[in-house]
N, C-alpha and C positions, 0 to 999 in steps of 0.2 A: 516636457510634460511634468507636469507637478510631482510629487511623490506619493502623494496620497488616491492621485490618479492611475499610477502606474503600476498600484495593488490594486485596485479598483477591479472587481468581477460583476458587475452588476450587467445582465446581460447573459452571460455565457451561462451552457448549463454543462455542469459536471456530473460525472459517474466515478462513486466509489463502490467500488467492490469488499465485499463483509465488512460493509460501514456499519455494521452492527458491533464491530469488535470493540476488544481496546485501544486499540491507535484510529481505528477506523470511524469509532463516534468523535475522537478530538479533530478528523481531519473533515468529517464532515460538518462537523461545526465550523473549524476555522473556515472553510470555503463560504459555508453560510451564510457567516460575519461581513465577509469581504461583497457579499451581493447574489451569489450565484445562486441558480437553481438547481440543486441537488441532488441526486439519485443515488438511494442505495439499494446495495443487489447485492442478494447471499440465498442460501436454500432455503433457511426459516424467513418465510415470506410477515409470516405474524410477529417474528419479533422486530423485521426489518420496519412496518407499519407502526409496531409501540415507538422506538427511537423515533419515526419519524415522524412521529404524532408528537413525543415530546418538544423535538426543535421546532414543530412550528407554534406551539405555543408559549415560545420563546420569542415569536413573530420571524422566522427564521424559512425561506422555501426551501422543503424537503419531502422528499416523493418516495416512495420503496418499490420496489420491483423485485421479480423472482427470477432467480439463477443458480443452476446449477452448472459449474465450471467444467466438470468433469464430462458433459452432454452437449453434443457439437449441436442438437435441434434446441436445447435452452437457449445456449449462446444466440443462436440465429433468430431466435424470438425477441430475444432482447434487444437486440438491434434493434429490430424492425419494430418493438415499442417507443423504441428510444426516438426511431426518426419519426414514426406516424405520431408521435404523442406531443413531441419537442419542436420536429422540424431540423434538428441540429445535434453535434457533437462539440463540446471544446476541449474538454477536459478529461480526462480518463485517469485517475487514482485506481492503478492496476497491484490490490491490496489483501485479495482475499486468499488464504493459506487452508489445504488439508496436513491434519495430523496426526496418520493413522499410527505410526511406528513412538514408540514411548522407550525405547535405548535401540542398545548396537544389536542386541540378541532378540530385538525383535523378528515374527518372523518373516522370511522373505517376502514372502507373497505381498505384506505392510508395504515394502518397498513399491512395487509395481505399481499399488493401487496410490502409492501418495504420485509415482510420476504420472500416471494417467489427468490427474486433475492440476498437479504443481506444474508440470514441465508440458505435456501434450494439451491439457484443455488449457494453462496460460498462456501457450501460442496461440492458439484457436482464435482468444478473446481477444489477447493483442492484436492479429488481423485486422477481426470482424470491427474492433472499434476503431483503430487506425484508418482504417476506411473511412467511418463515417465524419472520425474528423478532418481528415482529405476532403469530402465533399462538402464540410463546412466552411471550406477554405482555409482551414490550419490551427494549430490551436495546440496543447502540450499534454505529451501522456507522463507518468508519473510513476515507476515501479516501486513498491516497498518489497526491498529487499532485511537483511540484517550485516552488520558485523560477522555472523558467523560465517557468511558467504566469501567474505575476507579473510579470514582467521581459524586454524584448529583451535579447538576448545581448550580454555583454561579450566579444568580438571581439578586444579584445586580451589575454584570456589565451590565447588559440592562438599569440598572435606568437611565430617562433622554431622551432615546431610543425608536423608536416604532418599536423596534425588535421583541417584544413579548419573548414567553418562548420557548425554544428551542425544537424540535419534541422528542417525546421520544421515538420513533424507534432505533434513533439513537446512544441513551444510551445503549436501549435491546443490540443489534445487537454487538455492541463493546464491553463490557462488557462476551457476550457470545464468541465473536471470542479470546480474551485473553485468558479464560480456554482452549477452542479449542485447542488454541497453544499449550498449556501443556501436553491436551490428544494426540494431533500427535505426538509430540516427543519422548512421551512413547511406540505408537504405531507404530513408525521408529525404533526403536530401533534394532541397528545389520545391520542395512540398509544402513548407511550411507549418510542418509535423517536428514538432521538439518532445525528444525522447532524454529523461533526466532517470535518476535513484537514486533514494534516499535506505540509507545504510544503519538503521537504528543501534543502538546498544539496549541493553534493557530497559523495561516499561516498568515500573514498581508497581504490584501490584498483591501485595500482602506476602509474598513469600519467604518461608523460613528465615526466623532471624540469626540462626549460620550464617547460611545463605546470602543473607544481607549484609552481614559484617566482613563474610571474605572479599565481598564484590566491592562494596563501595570503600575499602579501605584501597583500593587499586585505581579509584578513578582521581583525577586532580578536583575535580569538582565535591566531591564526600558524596556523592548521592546515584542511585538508580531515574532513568527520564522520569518526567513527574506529565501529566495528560497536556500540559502547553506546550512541551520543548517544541514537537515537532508542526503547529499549529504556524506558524512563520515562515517555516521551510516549505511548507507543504504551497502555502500563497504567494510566496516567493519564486517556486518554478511555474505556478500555473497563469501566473500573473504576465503583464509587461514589462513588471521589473526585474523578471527573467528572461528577458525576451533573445538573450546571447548568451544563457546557458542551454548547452546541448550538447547531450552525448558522456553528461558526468555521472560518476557517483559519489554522492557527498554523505562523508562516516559521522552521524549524530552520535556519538558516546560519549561525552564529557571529559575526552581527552584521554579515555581508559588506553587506546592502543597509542597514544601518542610515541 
């Protein structure tokens, strides 16, 4: 097959989850780029509509849809828009994050409520759309996890900063969706359900220039991701030029944990 064929999405339709974000508007573009039809889905239904009112007037199909992760009857609505609406499932950029706890001393109870949506409604949705792309006859789900899911915190890039110390939900949460990855694609198996993760390092996005001097003097690259890095990756697993990756998780950091 060609190569240009084999990123080729023109066809499938994808679902990103809080494609409304920061990583989430680059990945719903890149899929865009590449041909697909598009869904994003997050709680603010209105701002999910602005993003996706801008990409299609980029000439780009993009749909928005409402979801709340944390609500096993959202989740199930969504489905059932997604198949009455589409017909189909290909793709699943399983992407959207709560962030209640803001450090260590946050209080417990922050805990709870971030596993209820990050860890109990992320299984939920992984099911409910594994499913539908089962009955599309197969197609690639896509976790966005982090580096910090891999890694304790480096503590001194806050030095200088009144960032404080990072929440450790955050770590839990990512950390467990990596394996996660692992056990679905074992659990797809014969299905033709490919379960990948993509392991970011940071996104730049105007923070303290501390902050950015501690960081990026640690990466091999000088820099924090910039909105493209992960736009390649992202079309790379959902594509057929990923078609024999499965069951990985690949660390996007510019070589920081090398």
């Amino acid at each position: 097959m060609h190569i240009q064929q084999l990123f080729n999405l023109e066809g499938r339709v994808a679902l990103v989850t809080g494609g409304a974000g920061q990583y989430g508007q680059c990945m719903v573009e890149a899929l865009g780029e590449a041909g697909a039809r598009v869904i994003t889905a997050s709680r603010n239904l209105d701002e999910g509509r602005r993003v996706a009112e801008t990409f299609r007037q980029q000439g780009l199909q993009v749909d928005a849809m409402a979801l709340d992760q944390g609500d096993h009857n959202s989740i199930r609505e969504l489905a059932a828009s997604i198949s009455n609406t589409y017909g189909r499932l290909d793709i699943f950029v399983n992407n959207a994050v709560s962030r209640p706890m803001k450090g260590y001393d946050a209080p417990i109870s922050q805990f709870a409520d971030s596993m209820q949506v990050n860890a109990t409604g992320m299984m939920d949705l992984l099911r409910e759309m594994a499913a539908l792309i089962e009955e599309s006859g197969g197609g690639s789900i896509i976790n966005i996890a982090s580096m910090m899911g891999m890694r304790g915190p480096d503590l001194s890039n806050y030095d200088g900063t009144d960032m404080g110390h990072p929440p450790p939900d955050y770590f839990f949460h990512n950390a467990g969706l990596i394996n996660l990855t692992r056990y679905l694609a074992k659990v797809y198996a014969g299905k033709q359900v490919r379960v990948n993760c993509i392991s970011p390092g940071g996104l730049f996005n105007h923070q303290p220039e501390q902050f950015l001097k501690n960081y990026c003097k640690k990466v091999p690259l000088g820099r924090m991701a910039n909105r493209d890095d992960i736009k390649g990756l992202v079309v790379l697993l959902a594509s057929d030029a990923g078609a024999y990756i499965n069951g990985e998780n690949i660390l996007m950091d510019g070589g920081l944990n090398a």
